[in-house]
C-alpha positions as a printed NumPy array, in Angstrom:
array([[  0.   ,   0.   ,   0.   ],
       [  1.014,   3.445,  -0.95 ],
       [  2.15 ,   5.6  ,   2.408],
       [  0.452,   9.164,   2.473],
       [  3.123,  11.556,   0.387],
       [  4.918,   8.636,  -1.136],
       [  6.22 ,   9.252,  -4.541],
       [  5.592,   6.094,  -6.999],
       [  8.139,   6.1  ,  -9.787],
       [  6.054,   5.743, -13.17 ],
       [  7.06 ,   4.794, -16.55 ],
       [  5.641,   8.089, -17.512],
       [  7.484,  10.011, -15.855],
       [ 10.805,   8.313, -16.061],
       [ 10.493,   8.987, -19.601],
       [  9.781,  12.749, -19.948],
       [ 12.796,  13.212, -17.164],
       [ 14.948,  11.652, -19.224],
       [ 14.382,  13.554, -22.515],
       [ 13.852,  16.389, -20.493],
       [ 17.403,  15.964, -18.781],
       [ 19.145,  14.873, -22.72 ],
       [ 17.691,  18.466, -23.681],
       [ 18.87 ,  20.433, -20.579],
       [ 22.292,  18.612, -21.439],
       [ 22.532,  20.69 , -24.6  ],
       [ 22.401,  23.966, -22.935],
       [ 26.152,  23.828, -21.822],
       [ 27.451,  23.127, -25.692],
       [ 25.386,  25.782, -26.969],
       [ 27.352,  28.351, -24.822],
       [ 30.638,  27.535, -25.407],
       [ 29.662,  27.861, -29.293],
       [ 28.214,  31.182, -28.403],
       [ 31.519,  31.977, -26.668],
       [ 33.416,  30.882, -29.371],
       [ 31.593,  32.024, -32.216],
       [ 30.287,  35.565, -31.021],
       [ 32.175,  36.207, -27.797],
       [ 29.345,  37.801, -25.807],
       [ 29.638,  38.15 , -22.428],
       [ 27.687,  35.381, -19.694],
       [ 25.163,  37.722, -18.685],
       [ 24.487,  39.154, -22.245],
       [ 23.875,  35.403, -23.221],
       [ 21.892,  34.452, -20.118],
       [ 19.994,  37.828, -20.768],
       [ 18.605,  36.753, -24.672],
       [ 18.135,  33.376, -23.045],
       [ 15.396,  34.429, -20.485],
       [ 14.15 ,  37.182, -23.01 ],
       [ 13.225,  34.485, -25.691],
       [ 11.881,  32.399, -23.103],
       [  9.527,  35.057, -21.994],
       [  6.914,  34.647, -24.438],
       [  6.394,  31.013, -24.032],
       [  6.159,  31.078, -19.842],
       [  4.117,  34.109, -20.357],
       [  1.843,  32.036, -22.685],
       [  1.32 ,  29.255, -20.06 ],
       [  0.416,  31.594, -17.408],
       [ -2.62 ,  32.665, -19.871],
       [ -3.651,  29.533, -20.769],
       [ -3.444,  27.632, -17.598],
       [ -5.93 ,  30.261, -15.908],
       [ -8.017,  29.395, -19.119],
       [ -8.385,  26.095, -18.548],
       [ -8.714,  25.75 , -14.741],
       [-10.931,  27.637, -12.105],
       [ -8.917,  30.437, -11.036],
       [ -7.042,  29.912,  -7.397],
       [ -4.852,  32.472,  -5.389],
       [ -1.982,  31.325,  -3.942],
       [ -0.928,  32.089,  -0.499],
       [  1.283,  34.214,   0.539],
       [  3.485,  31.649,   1.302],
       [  3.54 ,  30.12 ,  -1.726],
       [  4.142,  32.713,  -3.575],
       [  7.236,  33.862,  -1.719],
       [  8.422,  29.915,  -2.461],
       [  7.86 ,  30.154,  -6.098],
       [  9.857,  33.368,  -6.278],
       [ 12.865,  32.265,  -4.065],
       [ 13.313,  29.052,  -5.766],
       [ 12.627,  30.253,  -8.94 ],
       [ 15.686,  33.051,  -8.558],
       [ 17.691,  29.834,  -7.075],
       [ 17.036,  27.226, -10.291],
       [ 16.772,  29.645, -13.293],
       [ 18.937,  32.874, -12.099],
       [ 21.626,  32.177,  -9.513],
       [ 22.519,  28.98 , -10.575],
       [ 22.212,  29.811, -14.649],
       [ 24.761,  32.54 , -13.969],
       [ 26.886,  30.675, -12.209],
       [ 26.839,  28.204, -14.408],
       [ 27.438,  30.512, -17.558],
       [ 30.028,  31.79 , -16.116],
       [ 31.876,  28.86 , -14.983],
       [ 31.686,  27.888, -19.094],
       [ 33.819,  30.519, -19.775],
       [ 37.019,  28.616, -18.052],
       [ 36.347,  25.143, -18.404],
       [ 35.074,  22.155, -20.799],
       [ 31.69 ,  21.754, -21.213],
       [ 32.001,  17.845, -20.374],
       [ 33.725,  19.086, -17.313],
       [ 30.733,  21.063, -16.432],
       [ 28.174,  18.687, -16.727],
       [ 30.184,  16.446, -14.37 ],
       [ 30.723,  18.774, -11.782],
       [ 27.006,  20.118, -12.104],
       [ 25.877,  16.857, -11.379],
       [ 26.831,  16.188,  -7.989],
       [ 23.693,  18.324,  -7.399],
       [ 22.13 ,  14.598,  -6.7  ],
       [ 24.459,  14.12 ,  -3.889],
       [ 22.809,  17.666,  -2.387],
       [ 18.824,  16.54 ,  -2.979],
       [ 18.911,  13.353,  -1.402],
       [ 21.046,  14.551,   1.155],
       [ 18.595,  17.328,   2.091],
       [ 15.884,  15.216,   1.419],
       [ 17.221,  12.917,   4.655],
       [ 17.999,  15.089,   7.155],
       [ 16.169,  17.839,   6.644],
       [ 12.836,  16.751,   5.   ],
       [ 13.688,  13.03 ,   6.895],
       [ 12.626,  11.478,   3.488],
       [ 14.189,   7.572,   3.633],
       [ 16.564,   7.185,   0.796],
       [ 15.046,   3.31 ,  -0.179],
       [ 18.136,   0.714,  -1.276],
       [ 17.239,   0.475,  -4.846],
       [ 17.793,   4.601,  -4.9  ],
       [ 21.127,   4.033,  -2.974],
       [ 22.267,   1.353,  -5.564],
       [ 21.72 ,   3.632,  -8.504],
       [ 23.707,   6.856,  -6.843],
       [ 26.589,   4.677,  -6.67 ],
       [ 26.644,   3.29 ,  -9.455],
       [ 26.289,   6.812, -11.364],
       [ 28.213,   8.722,  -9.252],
       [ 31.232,   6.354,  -9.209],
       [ 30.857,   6.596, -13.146],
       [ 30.842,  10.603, -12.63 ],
       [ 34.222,  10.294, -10.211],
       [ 35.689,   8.465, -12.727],
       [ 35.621,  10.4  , -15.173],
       [ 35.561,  13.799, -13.389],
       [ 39.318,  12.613, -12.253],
       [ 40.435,  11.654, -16.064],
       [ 39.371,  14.752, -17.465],
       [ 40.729,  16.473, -14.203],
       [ 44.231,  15.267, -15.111],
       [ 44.63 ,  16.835, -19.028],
       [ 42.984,  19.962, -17.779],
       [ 45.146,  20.577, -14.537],
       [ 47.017,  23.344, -16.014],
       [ 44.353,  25.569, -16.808],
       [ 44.815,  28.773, -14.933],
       [ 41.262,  29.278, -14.303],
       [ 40.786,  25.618, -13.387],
       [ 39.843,  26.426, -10.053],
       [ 38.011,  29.223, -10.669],
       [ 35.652,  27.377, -13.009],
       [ 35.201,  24.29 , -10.838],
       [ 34.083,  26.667,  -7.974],
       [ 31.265,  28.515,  -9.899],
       [ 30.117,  25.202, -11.445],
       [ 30.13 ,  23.396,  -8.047],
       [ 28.119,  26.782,  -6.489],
       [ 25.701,  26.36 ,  -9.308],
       [ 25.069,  22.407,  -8.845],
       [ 24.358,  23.523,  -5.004],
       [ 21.424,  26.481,  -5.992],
       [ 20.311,  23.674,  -8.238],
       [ 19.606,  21.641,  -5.789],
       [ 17.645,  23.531,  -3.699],
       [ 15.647,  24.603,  -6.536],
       [ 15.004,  20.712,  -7.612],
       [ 14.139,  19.23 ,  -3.804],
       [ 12.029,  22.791,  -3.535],
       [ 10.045,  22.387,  -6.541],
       [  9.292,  19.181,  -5.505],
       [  7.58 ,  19.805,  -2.269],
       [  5.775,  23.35 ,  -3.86 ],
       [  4.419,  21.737,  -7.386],
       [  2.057,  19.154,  -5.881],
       [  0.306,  22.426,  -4.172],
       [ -0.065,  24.48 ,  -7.15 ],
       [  0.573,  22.897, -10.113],
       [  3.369,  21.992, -12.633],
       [  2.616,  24.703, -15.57 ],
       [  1.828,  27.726, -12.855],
       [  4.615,  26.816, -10.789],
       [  7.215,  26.518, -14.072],
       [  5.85 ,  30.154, -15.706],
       [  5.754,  31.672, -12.498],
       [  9.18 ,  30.34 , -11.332],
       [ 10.47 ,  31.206, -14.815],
       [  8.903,  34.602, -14.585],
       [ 10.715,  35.478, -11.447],
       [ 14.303,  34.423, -12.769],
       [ 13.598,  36.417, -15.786],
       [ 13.172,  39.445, -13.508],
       [ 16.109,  38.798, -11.434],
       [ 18.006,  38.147, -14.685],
       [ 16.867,  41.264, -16.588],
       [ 17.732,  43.416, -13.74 ],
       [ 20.962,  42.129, -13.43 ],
       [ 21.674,  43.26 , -16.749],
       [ 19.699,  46.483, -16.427],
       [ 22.759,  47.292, -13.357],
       [ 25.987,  45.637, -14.804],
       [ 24.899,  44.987, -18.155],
       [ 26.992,  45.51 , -21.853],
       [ 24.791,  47.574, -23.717],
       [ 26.733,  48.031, -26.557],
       [ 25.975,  44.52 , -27.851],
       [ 22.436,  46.447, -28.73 ],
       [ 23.716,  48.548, -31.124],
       [ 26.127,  46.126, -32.439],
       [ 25.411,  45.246, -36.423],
       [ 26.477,  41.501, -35.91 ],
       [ 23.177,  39.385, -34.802],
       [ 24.863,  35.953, -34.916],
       [ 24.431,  35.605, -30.486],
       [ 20.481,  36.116, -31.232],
       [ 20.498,  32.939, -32.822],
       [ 22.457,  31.507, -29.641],
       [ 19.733,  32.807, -27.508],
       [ 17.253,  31.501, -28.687],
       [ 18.35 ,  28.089, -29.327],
       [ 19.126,  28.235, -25.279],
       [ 15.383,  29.429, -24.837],
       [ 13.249,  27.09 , -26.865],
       [ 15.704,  23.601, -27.091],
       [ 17.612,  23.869, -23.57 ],
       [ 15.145,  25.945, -21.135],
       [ 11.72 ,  25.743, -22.269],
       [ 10.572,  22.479, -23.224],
       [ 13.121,  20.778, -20.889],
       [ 11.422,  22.919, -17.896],
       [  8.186,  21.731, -18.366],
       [  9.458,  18.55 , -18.832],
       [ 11.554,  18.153, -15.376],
       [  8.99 ,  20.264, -13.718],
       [  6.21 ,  17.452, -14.843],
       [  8.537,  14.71 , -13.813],
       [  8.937,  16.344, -10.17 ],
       [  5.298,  16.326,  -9.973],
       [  5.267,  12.401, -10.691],
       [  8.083,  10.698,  -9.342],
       [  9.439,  13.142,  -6.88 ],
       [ 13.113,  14.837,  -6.96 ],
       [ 15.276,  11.972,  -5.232],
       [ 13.988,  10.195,  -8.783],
       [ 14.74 ,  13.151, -11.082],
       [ 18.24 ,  13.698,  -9.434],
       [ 19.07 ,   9.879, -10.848],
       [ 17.104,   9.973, -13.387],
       [ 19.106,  13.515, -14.496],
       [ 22.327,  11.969, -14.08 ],
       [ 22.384,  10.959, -17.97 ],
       [ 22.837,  14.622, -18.797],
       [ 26.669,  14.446, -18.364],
       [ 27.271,  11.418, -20.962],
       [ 24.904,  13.249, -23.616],
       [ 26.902,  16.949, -22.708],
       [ 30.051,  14.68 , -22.652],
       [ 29.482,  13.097, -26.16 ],
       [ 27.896,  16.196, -27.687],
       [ 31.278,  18.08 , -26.834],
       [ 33.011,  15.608, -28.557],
       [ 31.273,  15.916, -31.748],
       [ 30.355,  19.677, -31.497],
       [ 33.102,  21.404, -30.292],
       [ 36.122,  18.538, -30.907],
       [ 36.485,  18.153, -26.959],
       [ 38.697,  14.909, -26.102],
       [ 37.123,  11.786, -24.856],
       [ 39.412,  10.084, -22.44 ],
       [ 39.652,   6.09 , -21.4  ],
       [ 37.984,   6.758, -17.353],
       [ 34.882,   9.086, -19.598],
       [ 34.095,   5.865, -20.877],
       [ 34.085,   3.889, -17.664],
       [ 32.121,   6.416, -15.962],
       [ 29.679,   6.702, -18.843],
       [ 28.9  ,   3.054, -18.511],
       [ 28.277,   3.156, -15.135],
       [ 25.958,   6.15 , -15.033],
       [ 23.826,   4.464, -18.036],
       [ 23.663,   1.375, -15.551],
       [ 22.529,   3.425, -12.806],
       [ 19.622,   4.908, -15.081],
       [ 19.038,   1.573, -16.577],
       [ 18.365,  -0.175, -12.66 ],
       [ 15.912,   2.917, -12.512],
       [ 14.166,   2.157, -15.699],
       [ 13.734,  -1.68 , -14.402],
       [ 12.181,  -0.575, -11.24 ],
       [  9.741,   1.57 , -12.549],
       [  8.794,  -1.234, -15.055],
       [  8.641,  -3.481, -11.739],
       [  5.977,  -0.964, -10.428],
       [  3.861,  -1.035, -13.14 ],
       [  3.387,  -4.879, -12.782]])
């Protein structure tokens, strides 16, 4: 019998995590191409990213009070849905842009996903959720496949002067994450997946578009070359907007300790993109570790099969 609160893990929404997760693992090779190609600044980028996205959140705001009886939220959960959307969509994005400026995008994607590690940890002591065995098994398995690898690619890159610097800003962006991904998961059941992702999205774009409004390059504005539009919006509509809906729906049906695992395919598809895309190396332990975090998805893929029986 199902315990009062208990997330089931569904075949559904294993699914539309993972192809939302493979899409959210693009977002990192489109800005080193946008870095390469255009060299715009990471706000500038993050900016046009939240600007294209506008429309569409804006759109789902309209249409969601179409289609359902119209219900305030409290005061409460409106302050939530503004705090964690500045933590998943604004503070983390930026730290994550600019942590791209200093170090691989495979890199990246391997530090950013420790943010696991932080969910179910504040999942268990602070929310006192049980982390059950088959949940343990696949964390080890994926993040001994992310260590592996993290270490191999750690090695060529050691002499990078900004090594450091990068890792930091990625590692403080996989923490914000985190909190934004155990946060949604306890607010979305209240008010619903689309109003919570427009309304989270909506607050990040504020926090985003005053950032740039105070620190921001204006002169890319007047500038006559328009190739970091096209970056922008590729970010919006392929690597923010239809993966947000799509995590966001998957929090709603399998809870975050499940989407944190789930997720953890995002650095082999970042990892193998890079290769291809921007002629990033692929080293012997990348491998290994990819083959051990497609075994920890695949055990999660059996279970939820198992539940369905």
């Amino acid at each position: 019998m199902k315990k009062k609160g208990a997330t089931q893990l569904t075949v559904a929404g294993f699914i539309i995590t993972f192809f939302g997760s493979l899409l959210f693992s693009t977002k990192a090779i489109i800005v080193k191409k946008a870095f390469a190609g255009t060299h715009i600044d990471p706000l500038s980028l993050l900016s046009l990213r939240m600007l294209f996205s506008l429309p569409f959140y804006l759109g789902a705001v309209y249409f969601a009070y179409r289609k359902a009886v119209y219900a305030k939220f409290t005061q409460k959960q409106w302050v939530q849905i503004i705090i964690l959307g500045l933590f998943g969509y604004y503070i983390s994005s930026l730290f994550d842009f600019l942590g791209l400026q200093y170090i691989s995008a495979g890199l990246e994607r391997l530090i950013l996903f420790l943010y696991p590690t932080f969910c179910v940890l504040i999942n268990a002591f602070y929310f006192r959720q049980k982390v059950i065995r088959i949940q343990q098994l696949a964390l080890l398995l994926t993040y001994s496949g992310i260590a592996i690898a993290y270490y191999g690619e750690m090695q060529v890159d050691i002499n990078n002067p900004h090594f450091i610097l990068g890792s930091l800003l990625i590692f403080l962006c996989s923490i914000t994450y985190a909190i934004y991904i155990v946060g949604s998961g306890r607010v979305i059941p209240q008010v619903g997946v689309t109003k919570f992702t427009a309304y989270a999205m909506l607050a990040s774009t504020t926090g985003v578009f005053a950032h740039y409004l105070l620190r921001g390059d204006y002169t890319l504005l007047y500038s006559a070359y328009t190739g970091f539009w096209t970056y922008g919006l590729l970010l919006a509509i392929i690597a923010t907007v239809i993966p947000s809906f799509m995590i966001s729906s998957g929090l709603k049906q399998i809870g975050s300790n499940n989407v944190a695992i789930i997720s953890s395919i995002g650095p082999v598809s970042t990892i193998i993109q890079a290769h291809y895309i921007l002629g990033e190396k692929v080293f012997t332990e990348q491998i290994i570790g990819t083959v051990l975090v497609i075994a920890g998805v695949l055990l999660i893929g059996w279970k939820s099969s198992q539940l369905q029986t």
